[in-house]
Each structure stands twice: as C-alpha cells, then as structure tokens.
C-alpha positions as CSV (number, residue, x, y, z in Angstrom):
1,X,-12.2,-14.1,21.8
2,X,-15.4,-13.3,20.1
3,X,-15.8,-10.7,17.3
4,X,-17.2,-7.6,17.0
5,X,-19.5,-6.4,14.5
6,X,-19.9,-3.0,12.4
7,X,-23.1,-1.7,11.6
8,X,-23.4,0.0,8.5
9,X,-20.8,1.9,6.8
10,X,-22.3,5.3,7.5
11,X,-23.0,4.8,11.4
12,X,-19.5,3.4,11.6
13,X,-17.7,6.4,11.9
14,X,-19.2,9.9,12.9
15,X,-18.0,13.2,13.8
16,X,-19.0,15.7,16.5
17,X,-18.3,18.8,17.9
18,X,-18.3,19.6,22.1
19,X,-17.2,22.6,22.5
20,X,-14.4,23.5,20.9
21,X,-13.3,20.1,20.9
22,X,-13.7,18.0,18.0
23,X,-14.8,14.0,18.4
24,X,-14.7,10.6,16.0
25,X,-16.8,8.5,17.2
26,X,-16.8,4.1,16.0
27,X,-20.2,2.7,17.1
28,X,-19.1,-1.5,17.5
29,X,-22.1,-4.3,18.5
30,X,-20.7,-7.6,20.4
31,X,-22.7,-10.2,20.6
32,X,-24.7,-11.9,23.0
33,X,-22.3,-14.7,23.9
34,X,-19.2,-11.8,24.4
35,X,-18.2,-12.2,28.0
36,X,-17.0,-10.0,30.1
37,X,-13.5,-10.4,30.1
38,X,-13.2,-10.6,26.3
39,X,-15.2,-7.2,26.4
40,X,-13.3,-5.6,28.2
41,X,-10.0,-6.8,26.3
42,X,-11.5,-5.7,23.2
43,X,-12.1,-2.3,24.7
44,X,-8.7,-2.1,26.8
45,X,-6.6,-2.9,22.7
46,X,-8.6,-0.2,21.7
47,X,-8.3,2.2,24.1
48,X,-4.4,1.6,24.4
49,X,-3.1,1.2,20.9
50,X,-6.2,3.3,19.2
51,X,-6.2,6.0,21.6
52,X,-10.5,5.4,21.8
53,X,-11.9,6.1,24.8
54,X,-15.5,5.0,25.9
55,X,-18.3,7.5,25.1
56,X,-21.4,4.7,25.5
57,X,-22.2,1.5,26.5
58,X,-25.6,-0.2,26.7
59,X,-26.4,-3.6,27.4
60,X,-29.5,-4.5,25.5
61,X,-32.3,-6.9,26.7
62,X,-31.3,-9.8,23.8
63,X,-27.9,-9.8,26.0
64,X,-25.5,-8.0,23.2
65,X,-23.6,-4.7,24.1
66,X,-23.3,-1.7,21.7
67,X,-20.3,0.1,22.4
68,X,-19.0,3.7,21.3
69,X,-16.1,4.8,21.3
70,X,-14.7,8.5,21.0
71,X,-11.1,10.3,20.4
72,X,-10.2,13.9,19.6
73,X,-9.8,15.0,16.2
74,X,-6.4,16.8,16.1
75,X,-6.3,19.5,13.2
76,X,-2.6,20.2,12.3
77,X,-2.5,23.9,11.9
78,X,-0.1,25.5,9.1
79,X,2.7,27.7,10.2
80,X,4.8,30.1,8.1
C-alpha cells in the first residue's frame, strides 16, 4: 500500500463553517505511483473508522492525487 503524505502542518487541518454546520477538513497528497485500488482503500479506512468523508479530489497532471477530506464538528452543549 503506498503512503500518503501531509503538507504542512498548518494546511493539515482546517476548519469551516457551511451554514450552520461546522466542518474539519485534512488535506492528504498520494503520490504518483498510488493506484487505484490502494486509493480508494486509503479513503474507504478513513471514511469508515474516521468518520471523513470526501470533500475534494483532483488528479494533477505529474499523476499524484490531492485529497480532502471533511467531517462535522460536533459541539457538546452544557445542560443544567
């Protein structure tokens, strides 16, 4: 399986705001030689045990994929 790589610590994780619903967003790069299948593994993990779900995907000319990745933020609200 090939490995993914992080940019930069700051573009790693972001927030944003849709509405009133709020989103974390992990930006990931895979490499040129990444096939298909391993891809999509990567993605499916993520998606399954990371609850991420797929925001973005380009395929850039050089053959690599950068990937992002959203989930909801959920803010635990205090009751008493």
């Amino acid at each position: 399986m090939a490995r993914c790589f992080r940019p930069g610590r700051r573009a790693d994780r972001m927030w944003g705001v849709r509405g009133s619903i709020e989103y974390e967003f992990e930006h990931l790069v895979l490499p040129r030689g990444t096939s298909r299948a391993d891809a999509r593994r990567l993605l499916t993990d993520r998606a399954e045990y990371g609850h991420w779900e797929l925001a973005r995907l380009r395929l850039n000319p050089d053959g690599s994929r950068r990937v992002w990745l959203r989930r909801t933020i959920i803010r635990a609200t205090r009751t008493s």
